[in-house]
C-alpha positions as a Python dict, from the first residue, in 0.01 Angstrom:
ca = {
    (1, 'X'): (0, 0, 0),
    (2, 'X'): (-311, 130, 115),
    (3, 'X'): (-598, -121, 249),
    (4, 'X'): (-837, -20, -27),
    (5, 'X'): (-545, -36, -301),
    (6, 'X'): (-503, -349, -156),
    (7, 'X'): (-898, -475, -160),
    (8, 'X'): (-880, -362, -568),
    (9, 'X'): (-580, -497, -653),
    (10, 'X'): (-723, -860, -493),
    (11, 'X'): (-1034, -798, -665),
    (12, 'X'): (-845, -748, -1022),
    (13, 'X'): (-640, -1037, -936),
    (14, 'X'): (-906, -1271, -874),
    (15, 'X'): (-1123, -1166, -1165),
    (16, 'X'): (-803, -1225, -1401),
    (17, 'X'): (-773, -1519, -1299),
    (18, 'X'): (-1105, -1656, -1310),
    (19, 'X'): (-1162, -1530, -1678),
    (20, 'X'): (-850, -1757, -1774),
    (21, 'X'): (-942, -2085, -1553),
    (22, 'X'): (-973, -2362, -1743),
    (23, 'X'): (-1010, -2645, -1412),
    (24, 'X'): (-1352, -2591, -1315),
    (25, 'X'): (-1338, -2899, -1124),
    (26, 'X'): (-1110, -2730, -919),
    (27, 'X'): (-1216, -2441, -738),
    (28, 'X'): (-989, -2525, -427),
    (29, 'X'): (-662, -2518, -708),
    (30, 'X'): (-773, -2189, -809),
    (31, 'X'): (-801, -2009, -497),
    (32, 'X'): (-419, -2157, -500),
    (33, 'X'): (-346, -1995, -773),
    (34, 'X'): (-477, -1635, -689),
    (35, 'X'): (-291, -1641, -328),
    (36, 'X'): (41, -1741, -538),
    (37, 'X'): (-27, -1445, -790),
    (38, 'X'): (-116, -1270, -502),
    (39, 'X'): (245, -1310, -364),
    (40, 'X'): (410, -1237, -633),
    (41, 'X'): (224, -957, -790),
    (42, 'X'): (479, -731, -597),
    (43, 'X'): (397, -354, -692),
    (44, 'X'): (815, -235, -755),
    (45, 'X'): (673, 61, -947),
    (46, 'X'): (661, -133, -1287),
    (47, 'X'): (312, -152, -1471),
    (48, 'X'): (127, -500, -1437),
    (49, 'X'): (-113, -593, -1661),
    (50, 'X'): (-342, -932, -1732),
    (51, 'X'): (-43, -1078, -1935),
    (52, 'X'): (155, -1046, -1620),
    (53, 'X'): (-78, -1233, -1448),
    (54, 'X'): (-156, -1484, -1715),
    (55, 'X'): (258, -1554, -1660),
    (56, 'X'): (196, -1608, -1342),
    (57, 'X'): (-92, -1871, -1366),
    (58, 'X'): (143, -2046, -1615),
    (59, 'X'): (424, -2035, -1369),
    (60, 'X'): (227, -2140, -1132),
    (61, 'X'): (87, -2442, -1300),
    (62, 'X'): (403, -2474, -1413),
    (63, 'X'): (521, -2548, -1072),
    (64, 'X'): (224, -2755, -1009),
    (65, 'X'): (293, -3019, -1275),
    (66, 'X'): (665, -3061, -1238),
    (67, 'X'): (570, -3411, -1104),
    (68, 'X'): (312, -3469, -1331),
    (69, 'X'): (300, -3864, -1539),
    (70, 'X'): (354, -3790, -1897),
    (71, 'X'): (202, -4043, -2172),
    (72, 'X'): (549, -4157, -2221),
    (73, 'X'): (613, -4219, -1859),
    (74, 'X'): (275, -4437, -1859),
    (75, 'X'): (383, -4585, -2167),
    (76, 'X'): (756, -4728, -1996),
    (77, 'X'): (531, -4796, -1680),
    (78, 'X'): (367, -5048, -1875),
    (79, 'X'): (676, -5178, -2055),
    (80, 'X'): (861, -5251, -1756),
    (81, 'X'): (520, -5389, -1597),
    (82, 'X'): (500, -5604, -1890),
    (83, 'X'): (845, -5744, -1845),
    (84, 'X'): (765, -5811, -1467),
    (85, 'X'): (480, -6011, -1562),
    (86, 'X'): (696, -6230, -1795),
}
């Protein structure tokens, strides 16, 4: 891949990306996020498009919130903190 394929391809990436960001908060997360779709944009000859990238984001988030608290998990947190305090 040539340097200047390279440079446009980053470009495109990051643009994507930043059109679909919804953490605006989190600049630092996002710059994650383009290096990971980065990485796995690999060019095998197959056409990629924004919804390839949008999958990416998800998967990427995806990954990101695997050990994420869920209201139910906060809501058995505060059962069994209840019983404790019994």
């Amino acid at each position: 891949m040539s340097c200047e394929f390279r440079e446009q391809l980053l470009e495109y990436i990051s643009e994507t990306v930043g059109d679909i960001w919804q953490l605006e908060s989190r600049p630092d997360l996002e710059k994650d996020c383009v290096d990971y779709v980065v990485n796995e944009f690999d060019d095998d000859g197959y056409s990629r498009d924004d919804d390839f990238i949008k999958y990416l984001v998800i998967k990427f988030l995806s990954n990101h919130c695997r050990d994420a608290v869920s209201s139910q998990d906060l809501e058995y947190m505060a059962q069994q903190q209840k019983g404790n305090d019994i």
